[in-house]
C-alpha positions in Angstrom: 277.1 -69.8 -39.9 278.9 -68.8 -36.7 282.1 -70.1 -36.4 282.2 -72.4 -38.9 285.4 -74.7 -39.5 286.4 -75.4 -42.6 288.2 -78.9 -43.8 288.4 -81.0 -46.3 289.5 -84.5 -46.8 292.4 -85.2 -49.2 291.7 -87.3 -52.4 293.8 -90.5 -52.3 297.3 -90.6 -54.3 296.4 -90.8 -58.3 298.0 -94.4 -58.1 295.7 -95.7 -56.1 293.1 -95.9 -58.1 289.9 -94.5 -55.9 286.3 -95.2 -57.6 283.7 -93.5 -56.5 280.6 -95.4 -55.8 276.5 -95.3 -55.0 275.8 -94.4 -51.9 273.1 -97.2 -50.5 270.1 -96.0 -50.0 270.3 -97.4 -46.2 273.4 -95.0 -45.4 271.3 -92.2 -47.6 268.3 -92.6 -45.2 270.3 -92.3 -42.1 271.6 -88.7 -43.0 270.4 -85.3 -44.2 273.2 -84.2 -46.2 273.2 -81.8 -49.4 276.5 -83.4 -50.5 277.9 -86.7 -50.2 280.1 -89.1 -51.7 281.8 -92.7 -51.1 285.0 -93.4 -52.2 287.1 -96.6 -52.1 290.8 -97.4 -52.8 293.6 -99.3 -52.2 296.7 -98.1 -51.4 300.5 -98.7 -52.3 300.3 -101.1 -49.7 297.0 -103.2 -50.6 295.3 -101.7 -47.3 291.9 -101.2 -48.1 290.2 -97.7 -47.4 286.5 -96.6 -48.0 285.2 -93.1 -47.3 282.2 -91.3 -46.7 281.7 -87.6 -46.9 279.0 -85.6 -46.2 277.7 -82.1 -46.3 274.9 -80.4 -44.9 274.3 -76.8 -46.0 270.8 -76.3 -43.7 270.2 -77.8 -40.4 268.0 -80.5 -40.2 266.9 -80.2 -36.7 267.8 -78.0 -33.5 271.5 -77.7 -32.2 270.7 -80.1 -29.1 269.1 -82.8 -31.1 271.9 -82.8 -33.6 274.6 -82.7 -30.9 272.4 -85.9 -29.6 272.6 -87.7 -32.8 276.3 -86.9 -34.1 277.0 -88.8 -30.2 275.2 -91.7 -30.7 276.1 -92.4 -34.4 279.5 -92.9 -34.7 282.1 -95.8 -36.4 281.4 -98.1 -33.1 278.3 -98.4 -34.1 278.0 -98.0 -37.7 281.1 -100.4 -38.9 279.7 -103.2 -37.3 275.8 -102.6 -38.4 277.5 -102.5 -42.2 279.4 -106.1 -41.4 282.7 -104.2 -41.1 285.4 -104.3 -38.2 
């Protein structure tokens, strides 16, 4: 792929404990991903933190509608559909 950033997301501090959990099939259905993970932890401060990651290896529809959907699915809209703030 063209221009392709790389990233990654840091695993918590060992002290804190993350577990890594089922992701529910309702999340599942709402992405084509090849990868994916949820993690949760709390940290040295008893915040609470949960984590999604995804990957997707092969596009699952053409550039315009994915640009479309990565717009209109974001944490706005998401948090509150899953009960969270």
């Amino acid at each position: 792929m063209e221009n392709a950033i790389n990233w990654s997301v840091p695993r918590p501090d060992p002290h804190d404990a993350l577990k890594l959990a089922v992701i529910p099939s309702s999340i599942r259905g709402q992405f084509c991903y090849d990868e994916g993970l949820e993690g949760r932890w709390q940290d040295a401060n008893g915040a609470d933190w949960q984590l999604y990651y995804f990957v997707g290896f092969q596009p699952f529809a053409p550039k315009e509608v994915a640009v479309q959907l990565a717009k209109t699915h974001g944490p706005e809209k998401c948090l509150p559909a899953a009960g969270m703030a």
